[in-house]
N, C-alpha and C positions, 0 to 999 in steps of 0.2 A: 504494500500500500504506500505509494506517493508520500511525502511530507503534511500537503494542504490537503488530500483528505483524506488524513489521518487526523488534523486537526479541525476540519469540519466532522467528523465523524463522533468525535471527542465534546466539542460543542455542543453537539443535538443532542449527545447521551447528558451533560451535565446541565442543559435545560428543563429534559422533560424529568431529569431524575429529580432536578430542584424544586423544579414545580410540582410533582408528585407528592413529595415531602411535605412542600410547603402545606398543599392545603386538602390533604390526603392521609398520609401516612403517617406523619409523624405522633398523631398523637396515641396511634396501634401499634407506635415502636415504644414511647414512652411507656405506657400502660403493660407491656406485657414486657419490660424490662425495665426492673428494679434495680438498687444500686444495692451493692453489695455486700450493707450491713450498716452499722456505725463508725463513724471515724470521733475518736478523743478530739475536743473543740479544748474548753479550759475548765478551768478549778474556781469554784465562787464561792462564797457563805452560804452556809445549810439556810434553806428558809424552811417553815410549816410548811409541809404536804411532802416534802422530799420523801425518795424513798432512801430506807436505811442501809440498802447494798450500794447505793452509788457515793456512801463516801469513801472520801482519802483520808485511809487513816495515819498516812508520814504526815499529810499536811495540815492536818488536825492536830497532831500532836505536836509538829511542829510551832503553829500559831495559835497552840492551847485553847482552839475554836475550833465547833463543826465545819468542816469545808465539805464538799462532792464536788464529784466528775460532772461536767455535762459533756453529752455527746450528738450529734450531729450525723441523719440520714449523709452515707458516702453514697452520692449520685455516678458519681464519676466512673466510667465499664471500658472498657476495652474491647473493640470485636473485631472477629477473624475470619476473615472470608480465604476460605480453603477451597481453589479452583481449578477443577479439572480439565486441563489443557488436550489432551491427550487425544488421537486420533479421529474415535469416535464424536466428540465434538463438532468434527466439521460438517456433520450430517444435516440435512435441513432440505425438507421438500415444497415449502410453503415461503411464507413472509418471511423469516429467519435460519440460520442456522443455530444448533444450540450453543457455541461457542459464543455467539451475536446476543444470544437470549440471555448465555452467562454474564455476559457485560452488562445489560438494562438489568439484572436482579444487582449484580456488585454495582453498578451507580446508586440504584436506589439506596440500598443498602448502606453502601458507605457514607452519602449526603445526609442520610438519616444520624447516623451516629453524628456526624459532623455538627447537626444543626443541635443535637442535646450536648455538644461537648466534650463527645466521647472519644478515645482514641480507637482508629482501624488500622488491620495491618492486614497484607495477605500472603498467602502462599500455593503457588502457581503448581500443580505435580501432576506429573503421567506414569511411568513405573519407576520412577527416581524425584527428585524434590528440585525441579527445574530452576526457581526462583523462589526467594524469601524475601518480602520487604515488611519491616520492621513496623510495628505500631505506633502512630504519632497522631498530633492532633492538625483539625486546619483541612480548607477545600483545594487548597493547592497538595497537600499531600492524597487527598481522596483524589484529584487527576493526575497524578502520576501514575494510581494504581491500576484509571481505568485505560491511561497510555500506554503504560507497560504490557496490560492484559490484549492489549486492539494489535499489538504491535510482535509481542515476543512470539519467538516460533520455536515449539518444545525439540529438542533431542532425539528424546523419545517417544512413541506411538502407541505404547501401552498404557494396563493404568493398574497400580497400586495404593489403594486409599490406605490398607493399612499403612503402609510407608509414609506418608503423610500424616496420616496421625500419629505416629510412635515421633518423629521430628517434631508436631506443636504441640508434640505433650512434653518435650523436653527443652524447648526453647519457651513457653510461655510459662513462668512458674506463679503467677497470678492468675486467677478465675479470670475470664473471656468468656464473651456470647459468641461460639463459634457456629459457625456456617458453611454444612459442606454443600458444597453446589458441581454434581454432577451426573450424568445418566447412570451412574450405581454399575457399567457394562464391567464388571471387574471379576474372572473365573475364580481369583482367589479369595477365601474368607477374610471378610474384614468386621465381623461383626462383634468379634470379642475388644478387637482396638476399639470400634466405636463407644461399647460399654466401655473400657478403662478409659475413655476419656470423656464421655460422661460424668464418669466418681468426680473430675478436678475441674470439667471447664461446662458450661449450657450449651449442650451440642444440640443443634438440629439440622436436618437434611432435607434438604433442595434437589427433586429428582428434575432433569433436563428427558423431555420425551418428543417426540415427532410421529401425529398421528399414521405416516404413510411407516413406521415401524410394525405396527397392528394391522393395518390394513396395507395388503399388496397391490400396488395397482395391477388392473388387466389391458398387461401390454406385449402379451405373448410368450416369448420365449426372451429372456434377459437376466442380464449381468450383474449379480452381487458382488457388490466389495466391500471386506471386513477391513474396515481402516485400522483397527486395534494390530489385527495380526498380519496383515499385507496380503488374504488370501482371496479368491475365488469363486463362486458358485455359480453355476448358472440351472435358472430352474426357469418351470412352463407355465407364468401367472395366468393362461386362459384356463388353469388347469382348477377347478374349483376347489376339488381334495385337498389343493396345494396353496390354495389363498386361507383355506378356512384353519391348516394345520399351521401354516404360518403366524396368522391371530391365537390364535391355541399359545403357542410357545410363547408368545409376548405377555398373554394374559396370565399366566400363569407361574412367568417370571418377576411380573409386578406384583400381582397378588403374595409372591413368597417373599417379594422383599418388603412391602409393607407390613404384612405378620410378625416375619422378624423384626422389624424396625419395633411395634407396637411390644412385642414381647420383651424388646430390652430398652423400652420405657422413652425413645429416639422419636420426639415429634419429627413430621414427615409431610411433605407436602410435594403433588406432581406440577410442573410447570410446561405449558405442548405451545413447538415454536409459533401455532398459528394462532394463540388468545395472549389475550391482555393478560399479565403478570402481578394487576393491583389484586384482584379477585381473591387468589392461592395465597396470595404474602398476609394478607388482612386475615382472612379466616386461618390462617397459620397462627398467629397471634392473638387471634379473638378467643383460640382455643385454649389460651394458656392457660 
């Protein structure tokens, strides 16, 4: 992609992300993300109604007067948009590709935090950990990340989520609202990393889908390509057995991964490149 549109490209995503936010989203990013406990504020004179756990007993005895703690909602979060760059990604039959679709969820996403304050960071991975950029605050560092993301072209063409989360479970050692955002296409088990990192960080997942995946078009005799593994197939979509066995396998690849998702307590939400994105993200959060 060119320079200029790359940066028209970049524009349109940090418009309608901001506008989304603005008068949209933000206040179902608020509501279904809390801050993350209390943070120590200062030490005052006990008055009537205090309660009896929150004094300081050094500085009581110090100043041979009741004092307590006061403390202060910590608003302040940290989120981590974990993006699946990887092969499959580039798939798209309709308005988008899901790599395109991954971008409008991490613009929103990230403007959101932006506008409460919060710092975002992400980390780009396919079967290895392609790119890490660090969590900070500020809309200039939210378009870096959606430059990077429009721009960087992975390595590799697989895709390893556990690998990804065993790296930001070891590089975030603070609680994060983390965000994995991708089509889940992964032969290997990644379900137990998603539970451990669950236990330390607010994991949810962002499935990336493209309805012509379920449904085969009928276009005769034609050419599958698994971008994942660089391989092959060619099969007879007039062929009806063969459209209806092919919905079959999809169905029932979503259906197992949301099970499991629900089974290890992993809110879940599907995103398909030809619908709007507010819809899934809001009832994603409404459900908290």
């Amino acid at each position: 992609m060119e320079t200029k549109d790359l940066i028209k490209k970049i524009r349109r995503l940090e418009i309608k992300a901001k506008g989304l936010t603005k008068h949209i989203f933000s206040g179902e990013y608020n509501s279904a993300f809390k801050g993350r406990g209390m943070a120590f504020s200062e030490v005052r004179d006990y008055q009537i109604g205090d309660e009896v756990r929150t004094i300081d007993w050094n500085v009581t005895a110090r100043y041979n007067s009741p004092h307590v703690k006061v403390f202060d909602e910590e608003r302040e979060m940290t989120v981590m948009l974990l993006i699946d760059i990887s092969g499959s990604q580039n798939f798209g039959t309709k308005d988008r590709s899901k790599r395109e679709l991954a971008s409008e969820i991490a613009a929103l996403l990230a403007f959101a935090a932006v506008s409460n304050n919060d710092k975002v960071g992400a980390i780009f991975f396919s079967t290895s950990i392609e790119k890490y950029i660090a969590p900070e605050k500020g809309s200039k560092h939210a378009l870096r990340i959606l430059h990077d993301l429009l721009e960087f072209k992975p390595k590799q063409s697989g895709t390893s989520i556990k690998t990804c989360l065993e790296f930001h479970r070891n590089t975030q050692k603070k609680r994060t609202i983390t965000f994995v955002i991708s089509d889940f296409n992964d032969a290997n088990n990644f379900l137990d990393a998603f539970k451990l990192t669950r236990k330390k960080h607010d994991t949810l997942a962002i499935q990336l889908a493209d309805h012509s995946e379920m449904n085969l078009p009928k276009m005769g005799l034609i050419q599958l390509f698994n971008a994942e593994t660089s391989t092959t197939t060619w099969v007879n979509s007039d062929d009806e057995k063969v459209r209806e066995k092919f919905a079959e396998i999809f169905r029932a690849k979503s259906e197992a991964l949301k099970k499991n998702f629900q089974r290890s307590g992993i809110e879940h939400v599907t995103c398909f490149t030809d619908q709007d994105i507010i819809q899934p993200l809001t009832a994603l959060f409404k459900n908290r």
